[in-house]
LOMIKE-432705 format. One record per residue: residue number from 1; residue in three letters; chain; y, z, x of N, C-alpha, C in turn. Coordinates in steps of 0.1 Angstrom, whole numbers. Example, Ala and Ser with C-alpha at 12.3 -4.5 7.8 and 13.67 -1.06 7.14 Angstrom:
% residues 2
    k    r  c   n.py   n.pz   n.px  ca.py  ca.pz  ca.px   c.py   c.pz   c.px
    1  ALA  A    -57     78    132    -45     78    123    -33     78    132
    2  SER  A    -22     71    128    -11     71    137      0     79    129
***
This chain:
% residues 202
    k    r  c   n.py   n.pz   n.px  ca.py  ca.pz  ca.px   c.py   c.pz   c.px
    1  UNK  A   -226   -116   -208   -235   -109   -200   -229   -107   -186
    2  UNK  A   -227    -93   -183   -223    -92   -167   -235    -96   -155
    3  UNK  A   -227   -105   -148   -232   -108   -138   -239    -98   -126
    4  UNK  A   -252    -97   -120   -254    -84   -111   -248    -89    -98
    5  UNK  A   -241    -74    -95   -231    -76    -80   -245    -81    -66
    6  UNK  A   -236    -89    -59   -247    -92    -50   -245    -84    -39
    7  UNK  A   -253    -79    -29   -251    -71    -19   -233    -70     -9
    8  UNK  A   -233    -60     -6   -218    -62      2   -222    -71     14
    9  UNK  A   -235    -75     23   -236    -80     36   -237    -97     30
   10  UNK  A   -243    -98     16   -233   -112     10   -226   -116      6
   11  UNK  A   -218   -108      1   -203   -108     -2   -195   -115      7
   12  UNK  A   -200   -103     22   -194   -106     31   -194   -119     40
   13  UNK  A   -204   -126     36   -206   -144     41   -200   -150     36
   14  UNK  A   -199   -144     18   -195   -157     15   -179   -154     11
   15  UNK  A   -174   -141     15   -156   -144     23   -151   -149     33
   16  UNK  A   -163   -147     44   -159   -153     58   -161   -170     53
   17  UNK  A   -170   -174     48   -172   -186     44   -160   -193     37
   18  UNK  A   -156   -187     27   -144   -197     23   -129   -194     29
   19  UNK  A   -129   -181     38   -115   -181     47   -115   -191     58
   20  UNK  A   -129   -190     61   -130   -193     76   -121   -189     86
   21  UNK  A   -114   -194     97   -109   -193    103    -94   -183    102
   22  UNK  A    -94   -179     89    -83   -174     87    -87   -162     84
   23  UNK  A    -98   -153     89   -100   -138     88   -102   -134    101
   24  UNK  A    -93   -124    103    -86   -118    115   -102   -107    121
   25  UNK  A   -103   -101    109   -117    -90    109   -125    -95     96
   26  UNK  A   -135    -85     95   -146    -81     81   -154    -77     84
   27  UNK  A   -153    -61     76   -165    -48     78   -169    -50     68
   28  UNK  A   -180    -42     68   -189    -35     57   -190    -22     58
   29  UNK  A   -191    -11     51   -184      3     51   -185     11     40
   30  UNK  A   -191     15     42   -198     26     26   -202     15     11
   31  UNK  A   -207      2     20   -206     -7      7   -201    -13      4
   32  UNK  A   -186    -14     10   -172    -18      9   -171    -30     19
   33  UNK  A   -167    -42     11   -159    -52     25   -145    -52     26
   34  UNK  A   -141    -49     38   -124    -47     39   -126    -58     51
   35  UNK  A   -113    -68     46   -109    -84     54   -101    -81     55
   36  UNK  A    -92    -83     69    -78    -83     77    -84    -98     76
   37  UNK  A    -63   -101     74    -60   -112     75    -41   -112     85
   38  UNK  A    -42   -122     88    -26   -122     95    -19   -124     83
   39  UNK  A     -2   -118     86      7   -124     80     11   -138     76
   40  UNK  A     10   -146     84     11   -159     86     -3   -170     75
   41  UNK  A     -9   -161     70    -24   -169     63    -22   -164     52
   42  UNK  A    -15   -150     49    -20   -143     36    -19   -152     24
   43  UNK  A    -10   -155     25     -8   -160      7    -20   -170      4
   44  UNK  A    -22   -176     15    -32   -192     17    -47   -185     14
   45  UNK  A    -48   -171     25    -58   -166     23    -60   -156      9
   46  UNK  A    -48   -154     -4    -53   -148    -16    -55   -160    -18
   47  UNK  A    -52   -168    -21    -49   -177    -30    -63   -183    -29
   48  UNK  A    -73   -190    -18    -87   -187    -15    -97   -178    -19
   49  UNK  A    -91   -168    -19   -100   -155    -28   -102   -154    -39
   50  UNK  A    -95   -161    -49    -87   -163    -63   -103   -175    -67
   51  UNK  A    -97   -183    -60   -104   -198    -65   -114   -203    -60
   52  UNK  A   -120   -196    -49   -133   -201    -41   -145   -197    -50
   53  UNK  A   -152   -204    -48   -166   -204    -62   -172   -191    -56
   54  UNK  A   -177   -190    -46   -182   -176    -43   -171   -164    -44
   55  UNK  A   -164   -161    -45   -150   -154    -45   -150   -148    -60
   56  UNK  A   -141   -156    -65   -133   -159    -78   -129   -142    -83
   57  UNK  A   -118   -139    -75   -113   -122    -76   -100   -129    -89
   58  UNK  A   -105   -130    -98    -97   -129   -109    -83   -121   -107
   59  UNK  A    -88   -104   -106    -79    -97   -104    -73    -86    -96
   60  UNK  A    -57    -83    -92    -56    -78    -83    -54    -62    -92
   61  UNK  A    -64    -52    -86    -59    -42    -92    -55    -28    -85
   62  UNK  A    -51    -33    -70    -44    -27    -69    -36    -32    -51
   63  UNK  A    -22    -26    -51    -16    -30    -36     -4    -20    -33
   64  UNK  A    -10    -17    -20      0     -7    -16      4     -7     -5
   65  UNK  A     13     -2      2     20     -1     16     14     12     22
   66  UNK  A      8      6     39      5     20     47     13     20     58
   67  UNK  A     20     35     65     22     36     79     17     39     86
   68  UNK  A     15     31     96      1     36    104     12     42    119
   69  UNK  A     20     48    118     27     52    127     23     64    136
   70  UNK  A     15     73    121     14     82    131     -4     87    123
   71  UNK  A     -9     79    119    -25     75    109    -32     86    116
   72  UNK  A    -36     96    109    -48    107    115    -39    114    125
   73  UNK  A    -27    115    130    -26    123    140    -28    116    154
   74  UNK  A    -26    101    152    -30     93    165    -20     81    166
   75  UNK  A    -11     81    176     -1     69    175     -7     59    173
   76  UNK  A     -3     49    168    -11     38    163     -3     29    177
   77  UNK  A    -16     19    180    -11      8    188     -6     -2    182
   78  UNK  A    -10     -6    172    -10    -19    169      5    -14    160
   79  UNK  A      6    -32    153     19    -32    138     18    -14    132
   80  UNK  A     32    -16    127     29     -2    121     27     -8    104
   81  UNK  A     35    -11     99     32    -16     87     19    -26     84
   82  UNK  A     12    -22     72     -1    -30     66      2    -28     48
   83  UNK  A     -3    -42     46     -3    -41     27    -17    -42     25
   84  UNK  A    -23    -33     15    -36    -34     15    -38    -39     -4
   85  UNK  A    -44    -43     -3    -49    -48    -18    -60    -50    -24
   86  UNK  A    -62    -45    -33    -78    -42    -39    -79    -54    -49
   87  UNK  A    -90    -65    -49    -95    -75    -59   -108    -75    -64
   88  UNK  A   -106    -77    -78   -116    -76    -84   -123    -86    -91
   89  UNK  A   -131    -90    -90   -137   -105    -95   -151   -104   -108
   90  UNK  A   -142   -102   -123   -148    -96   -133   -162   -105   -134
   91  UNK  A   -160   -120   -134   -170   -129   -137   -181   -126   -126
   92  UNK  A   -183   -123   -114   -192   -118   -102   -193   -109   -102
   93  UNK  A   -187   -100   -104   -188    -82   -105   -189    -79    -92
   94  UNK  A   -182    -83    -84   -177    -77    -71   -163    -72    -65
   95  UNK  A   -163    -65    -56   -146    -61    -49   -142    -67    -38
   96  UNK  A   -132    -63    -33   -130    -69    -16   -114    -61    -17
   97  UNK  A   -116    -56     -5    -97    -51     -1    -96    -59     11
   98  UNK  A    -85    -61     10    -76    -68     18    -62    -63     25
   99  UNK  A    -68    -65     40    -53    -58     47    -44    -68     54
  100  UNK  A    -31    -69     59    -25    -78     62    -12    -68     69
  101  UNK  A    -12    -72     77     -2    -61     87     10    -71     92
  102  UNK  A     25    -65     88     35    -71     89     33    -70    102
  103  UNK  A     41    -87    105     45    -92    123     55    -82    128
  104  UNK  A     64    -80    122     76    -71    125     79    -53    124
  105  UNK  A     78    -49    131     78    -35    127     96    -31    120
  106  UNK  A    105    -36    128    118    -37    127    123    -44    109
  107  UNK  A    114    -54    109    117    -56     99    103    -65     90
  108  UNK  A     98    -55     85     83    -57     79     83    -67     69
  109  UNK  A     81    -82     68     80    -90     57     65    -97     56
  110  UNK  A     59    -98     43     45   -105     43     51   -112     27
  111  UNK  A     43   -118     22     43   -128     13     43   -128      4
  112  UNK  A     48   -127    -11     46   -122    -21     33   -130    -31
  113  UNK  A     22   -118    -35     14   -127    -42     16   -125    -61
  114  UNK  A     30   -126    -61     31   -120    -78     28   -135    -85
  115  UNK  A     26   -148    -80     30   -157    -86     10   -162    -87
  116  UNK  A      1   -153    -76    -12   -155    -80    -17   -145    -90
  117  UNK  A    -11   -132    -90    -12   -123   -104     -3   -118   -107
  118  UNK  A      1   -115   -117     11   -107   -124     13    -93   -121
  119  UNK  A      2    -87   -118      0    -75   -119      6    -69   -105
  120  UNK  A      6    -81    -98     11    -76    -79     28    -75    -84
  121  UNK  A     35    -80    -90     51    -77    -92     52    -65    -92
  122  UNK  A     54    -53   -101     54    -39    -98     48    -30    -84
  123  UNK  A     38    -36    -83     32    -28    -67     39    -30    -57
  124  UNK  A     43    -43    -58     50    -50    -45     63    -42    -45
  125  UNK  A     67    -39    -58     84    -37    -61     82    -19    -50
  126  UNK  A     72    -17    -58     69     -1    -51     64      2    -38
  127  UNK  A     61     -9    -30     58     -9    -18     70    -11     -9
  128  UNK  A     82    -19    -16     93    -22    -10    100    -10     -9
  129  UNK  A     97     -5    -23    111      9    -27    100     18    -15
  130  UNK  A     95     22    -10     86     37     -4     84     32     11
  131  UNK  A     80     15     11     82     18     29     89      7     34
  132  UNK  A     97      2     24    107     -8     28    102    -24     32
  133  UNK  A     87    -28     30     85    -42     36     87    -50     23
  134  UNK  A     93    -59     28     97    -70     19     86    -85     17
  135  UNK  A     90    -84      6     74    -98     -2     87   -109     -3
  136  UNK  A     81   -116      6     89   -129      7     85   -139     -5
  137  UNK  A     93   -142    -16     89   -153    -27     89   -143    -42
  138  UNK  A     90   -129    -36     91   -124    -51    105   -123    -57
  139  UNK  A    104   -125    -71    118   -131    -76    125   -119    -82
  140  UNK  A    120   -107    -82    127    -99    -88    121    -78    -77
  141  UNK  A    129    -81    -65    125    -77    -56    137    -65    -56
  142  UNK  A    135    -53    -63    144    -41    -61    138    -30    -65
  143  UNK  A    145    -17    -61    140     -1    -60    131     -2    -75
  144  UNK  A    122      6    -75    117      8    -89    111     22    -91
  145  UNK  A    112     35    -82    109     50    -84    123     51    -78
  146  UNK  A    130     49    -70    139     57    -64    153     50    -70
  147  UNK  A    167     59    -69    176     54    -74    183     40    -66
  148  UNK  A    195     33    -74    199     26    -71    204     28    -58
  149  UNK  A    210     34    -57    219     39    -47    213     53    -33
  150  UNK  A    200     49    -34    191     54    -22    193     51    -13
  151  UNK  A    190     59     -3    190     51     12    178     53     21
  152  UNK  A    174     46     23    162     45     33    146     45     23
  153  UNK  A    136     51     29    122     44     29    112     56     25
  154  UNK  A    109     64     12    107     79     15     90     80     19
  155  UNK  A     85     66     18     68     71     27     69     64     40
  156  UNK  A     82     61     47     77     63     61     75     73     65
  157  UNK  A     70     74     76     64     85     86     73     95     91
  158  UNK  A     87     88     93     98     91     98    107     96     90
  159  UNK  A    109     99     81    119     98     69    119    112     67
  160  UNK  A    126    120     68    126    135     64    123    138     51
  161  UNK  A    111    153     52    105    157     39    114    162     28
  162  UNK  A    128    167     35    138    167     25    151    156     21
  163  UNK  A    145    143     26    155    139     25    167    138     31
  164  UNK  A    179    125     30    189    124     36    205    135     28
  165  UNK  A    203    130     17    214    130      7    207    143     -9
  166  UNK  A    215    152    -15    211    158    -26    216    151    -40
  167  UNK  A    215    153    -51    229    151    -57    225    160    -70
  168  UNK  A    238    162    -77    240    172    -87    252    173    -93
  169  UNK  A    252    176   -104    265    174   -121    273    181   -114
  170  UNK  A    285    173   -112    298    185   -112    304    185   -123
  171  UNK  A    309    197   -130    310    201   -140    328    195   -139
  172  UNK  A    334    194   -128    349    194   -126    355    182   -125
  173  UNK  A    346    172   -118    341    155   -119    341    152   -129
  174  UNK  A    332    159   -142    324    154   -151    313    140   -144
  175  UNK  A    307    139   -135    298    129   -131    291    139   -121
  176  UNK  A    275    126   -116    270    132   -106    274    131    -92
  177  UNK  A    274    136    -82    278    136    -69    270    141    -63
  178  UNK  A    268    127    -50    262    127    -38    267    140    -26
  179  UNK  A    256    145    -18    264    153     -9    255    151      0
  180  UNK  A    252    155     15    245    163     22    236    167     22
  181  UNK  A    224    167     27    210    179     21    212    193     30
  182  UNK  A    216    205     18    217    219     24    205    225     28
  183  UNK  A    193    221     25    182    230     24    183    230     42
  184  UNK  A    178    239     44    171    243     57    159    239     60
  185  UNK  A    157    228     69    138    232     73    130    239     81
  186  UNK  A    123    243     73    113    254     73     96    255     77
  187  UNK  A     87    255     83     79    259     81     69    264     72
  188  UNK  A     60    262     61     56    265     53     42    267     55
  189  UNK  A     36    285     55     28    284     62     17    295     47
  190  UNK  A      5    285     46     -2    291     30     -5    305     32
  191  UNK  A     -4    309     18     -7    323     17    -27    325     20
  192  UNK  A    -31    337     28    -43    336     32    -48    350     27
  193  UNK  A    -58    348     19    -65    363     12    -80    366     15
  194  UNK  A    -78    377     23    -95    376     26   -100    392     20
  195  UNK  A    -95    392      9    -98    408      0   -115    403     -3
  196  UNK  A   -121    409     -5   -138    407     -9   -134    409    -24
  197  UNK  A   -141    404    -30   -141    400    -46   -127    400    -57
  198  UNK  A   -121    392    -45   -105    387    -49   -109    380    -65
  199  UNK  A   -100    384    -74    -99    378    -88   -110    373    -91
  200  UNK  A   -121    384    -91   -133    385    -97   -144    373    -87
  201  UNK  A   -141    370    -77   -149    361    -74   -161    371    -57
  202  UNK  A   -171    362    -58   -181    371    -49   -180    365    -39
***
C-alpha cells in the first residue's frame, strides 16, 4: 500500500529537522521543497536524507549541473556553479531537490554521491563532461557525451555555440582530423509570417 504524501510545509520540518544545522536555505514553491546545502556538508547532508526516518529518499532520480553565470539574463552574484539533485522517497511518497553550489568557481568540486546510489555515477559523469565540476570520491570519473579528446566544458555560459575545434574524414589521411572551427558567427534571426490564414489557420 502507498503511503499518502504529507504536505510540502511538513516535509519541510521534518528536513530541517534531521539536517539541522546543516541547511544553508528551505523553500516551499509550487509544492516543491528545494534545500541548499554547502559544499562542505553535502555528502553528510545526502547521506541524512537517505536514512533519517522522516526522510528515507531511497532514490536519487535525478542530478545535474547549472551555470548560474549569466541565469535569466542577470549576472549572478553569488558561486557560479550549483549541482542540483532530485530524491525520491518511494516508501513516503515524497520529493525534495537539493542544491549545493561549488566553493570554487575556478575550479568547481563538490562530493561524489555515487557510493549512496548508483544511479548518481552517470549524472555525475555528465555533469563533469558539460560543465566541468568534479565529484570528489567518484571512481570512474571521465567524458561520457563528448569525445575523448574534447576540450573544454560545452554548457558553460561561456563556451562558444560553435565550438572550439571541427573534425572530419580525410580521405588522403585515411583517419579523422582535428582543425579549427570555419563557420562564421552569425546572428540567427526567426522567420516571421503575419499573412492572415497562413497554412489554413484563422
Amino acid at each position: 500500500m502507498t503511503a499518502v504524501a504529507i504536505r510540502p510545509e511538513k516535509l519541510k520540518d521534518n528536513i530541517a529537522a534531521a539536517l539541522g544545522a546543516k541547511v544553508r536555505q528551505i523553500t516551499v514553491a509550487l509544492d516543491e521543497v528545494t534545500v541548499v546545502v554547502s559544499a562542505a556538508d553535502y555528502l553528510d547532508s545526502m547521506r541524512l536524507l537517505r536514512d533519517a526516518e522522516g526522510c528515507r529518499f531511497e532514490q536519487l532520480v535525478d542530478l545535474c549541473g547549472v551555470d548560474y553565470s549569466a541565469y535569466g539574463d542577470v549576472v549572478n552574484e553569488g558561486a557560479r556553479y550549483c549541482v542540483v539533485s532530485h530524491l525520491l522517497s518511494v516508501s513516503l511518497n515524497q520529493r525534495v531537490r537539493v542544491k549545493v553550489f561549488c566553493a570554487d568557481d575556478d575550479f568547481p568540486v563538490v562530493a561524489s554521491v555515487s557510493d549512496l546510489w548508483n544511479s548518481a555515477n552517470w549524472y555525475e559523469r555528465e555533469a563533469f563532461d558539460l560543465f566541468g565540476i568534479v565529484f570528489d570520491g567518484h571512481n570512474d570519473l571521465r567524458r561520457i557525451l563528448t569525445d575523448y579528446g574534447f576540450i573544454g566544458h560545452p554548457f558553460r555560459k561561456d563556451f562558444p555555440l560553435s565550438g572550439h575545434v571541427e573534425m572530419r574524414y580525410d580521405a588522403e589521411q585515411r583517419r579523422v582530423v582535428y582543425e579549427p572551427v570555419s563557420i562564421e558567427p552569425r546572428e540567427i534571426t526567426p522567420r516571421i509570417i503575419r499573412e492572415d490564414k497562413y497554412g489554413g489557420l484563422h
